[in-house]
C-alpha positions in Angstrom: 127.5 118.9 123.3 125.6 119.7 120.6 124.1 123.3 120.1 121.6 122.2 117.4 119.6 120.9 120.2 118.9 123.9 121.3 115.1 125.7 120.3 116.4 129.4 119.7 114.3 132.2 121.0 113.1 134.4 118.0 115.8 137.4 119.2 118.8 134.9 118.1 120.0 133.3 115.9 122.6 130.5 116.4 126.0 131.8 116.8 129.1 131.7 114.6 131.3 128.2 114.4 134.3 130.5 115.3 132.6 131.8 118.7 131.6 128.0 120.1 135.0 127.3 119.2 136.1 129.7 121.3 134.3 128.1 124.6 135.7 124.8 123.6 139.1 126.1 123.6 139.0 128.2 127.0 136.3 126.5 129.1 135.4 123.4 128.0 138.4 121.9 127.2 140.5 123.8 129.8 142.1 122.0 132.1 142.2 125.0 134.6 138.4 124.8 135.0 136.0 122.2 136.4 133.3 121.6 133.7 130.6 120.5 136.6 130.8 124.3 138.4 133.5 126.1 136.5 135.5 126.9 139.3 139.1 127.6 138.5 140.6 124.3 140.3 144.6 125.2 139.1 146.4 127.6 138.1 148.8 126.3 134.6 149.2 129.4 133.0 149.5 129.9 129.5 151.9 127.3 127.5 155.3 128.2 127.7 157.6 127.4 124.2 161.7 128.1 124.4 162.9 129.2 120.4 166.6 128.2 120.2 168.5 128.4 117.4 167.9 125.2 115.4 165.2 124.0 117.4 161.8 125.0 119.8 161.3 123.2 122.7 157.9 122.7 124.6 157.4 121.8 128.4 157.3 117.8 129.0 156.1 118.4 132.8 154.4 120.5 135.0 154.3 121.7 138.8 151.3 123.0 140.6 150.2 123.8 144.1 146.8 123.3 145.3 145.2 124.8 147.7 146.1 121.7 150.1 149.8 122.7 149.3 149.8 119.2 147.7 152.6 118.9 144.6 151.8 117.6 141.0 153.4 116.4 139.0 152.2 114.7 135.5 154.6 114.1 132.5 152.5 114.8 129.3 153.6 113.6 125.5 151.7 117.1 123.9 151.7 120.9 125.2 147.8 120.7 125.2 148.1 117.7 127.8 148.2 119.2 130.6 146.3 116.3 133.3 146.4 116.1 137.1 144.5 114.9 139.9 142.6 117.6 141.9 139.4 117.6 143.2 137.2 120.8 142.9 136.8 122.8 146.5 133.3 123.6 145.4 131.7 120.9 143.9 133.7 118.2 145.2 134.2 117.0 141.4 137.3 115.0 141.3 137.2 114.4 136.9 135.9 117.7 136.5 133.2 116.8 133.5 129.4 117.7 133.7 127.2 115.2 135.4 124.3 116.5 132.7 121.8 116.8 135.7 119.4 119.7 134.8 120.3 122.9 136.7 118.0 125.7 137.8 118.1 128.9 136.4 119.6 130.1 139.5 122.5 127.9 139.4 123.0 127.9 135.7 123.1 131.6 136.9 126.3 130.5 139.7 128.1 128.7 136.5 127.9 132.0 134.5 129.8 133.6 137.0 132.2 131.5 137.5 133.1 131.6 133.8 132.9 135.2 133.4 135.5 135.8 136.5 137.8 133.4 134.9 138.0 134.7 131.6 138.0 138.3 132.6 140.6 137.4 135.2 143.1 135.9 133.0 145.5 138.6 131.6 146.7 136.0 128.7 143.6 135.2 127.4 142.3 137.3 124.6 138.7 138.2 125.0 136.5 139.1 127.3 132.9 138.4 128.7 130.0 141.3 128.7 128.3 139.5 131.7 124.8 141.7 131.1 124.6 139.7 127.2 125.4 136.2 128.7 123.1 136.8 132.1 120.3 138.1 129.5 120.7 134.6 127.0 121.1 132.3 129.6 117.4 133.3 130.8 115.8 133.5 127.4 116.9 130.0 126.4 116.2 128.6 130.3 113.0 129.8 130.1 112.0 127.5 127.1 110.7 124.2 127.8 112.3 123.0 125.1 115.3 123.7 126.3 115.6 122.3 129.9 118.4 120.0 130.3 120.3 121.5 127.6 122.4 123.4 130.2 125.8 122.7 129.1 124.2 124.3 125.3 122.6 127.2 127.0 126.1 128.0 128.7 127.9 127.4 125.3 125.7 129.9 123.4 124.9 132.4 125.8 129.5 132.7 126.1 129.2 132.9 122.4 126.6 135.9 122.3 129.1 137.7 124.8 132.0 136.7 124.2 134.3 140.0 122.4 138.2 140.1 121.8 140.4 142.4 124.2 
């Protein structure tokens, strides 16, 4: 994903390194979300660390329920590993990555959404989403031709524009 791809509309200008780094971090590379529809498809939490006295410890392993009441289980080598095999009840996604097809405004519109509840949702995650500024920027940049089939960019920048911390 690369934002420079993107024609900007004369009313913006391209956000700050800080603010994309903040989708990255709690949407794109978020294991709790699926990156076709981003739908929440588990629940992991935030990462748990135990402090003892000499040394801190961080979880090797992970539990989760599904809506199927189906177990996981996954061993994981780092904290930010955190893998597992679930398919997404409303895409049907089972990898959960974008299949880069172009999306109507309409459902670029769905995705928005989706993201919005799950960042607003989330009492440990530290910001939250003015719907009204990413609803406005995701139709500005849709409606340049330039821009079609830059939807995962247009989703990217229009977090970025309305994105705030809590």
């Amino acid at each position: 994903m690369d934002i420079t791809n993107l024609t900007y509309p004369d009313v913006y200008s391209p956000p700050s390194e800080g603010k994309i780094n903040i989708w990255h971090t709690w949407i794109w590379g978020n294991q709790e979300i699926c990156n076709e529809c981003f739908t929440q498809v588990r629940s992991i939490g935030p990462e748990v660390t135990v402090q003892g006295p000499i040394h801190t410890h961080y979880p090797k392993a992970w539990h989760d329920r599904t809506d199927n009441a189906v177990q996981e289980h996954t061993a994981f080598e780092l904290a930010s590993d955190r893998f597992g095999t679930t398919f997404c009840t409303e895409c049907g996604s089972d990898t959960h990555s974008y299949r880069d097809r172009p999306l109507s405004k309409e459902e670029l519109k769905e995705r928005a959404v989706n993201i919005i509840e799950y960042i607003n949702g989330k009492s440990h995650i530290p910001y939250a989403l003015d719907g009204k500024i990413m609803g406005r920027a995701i139709r500005t940049f849709k409606a340049k031709k330039t821009n079609q089939g830059l939807d995962t960019e247009i989703l990217a920048v229009s977090f970025a524009y309305a994105v705030s911390p809590t």
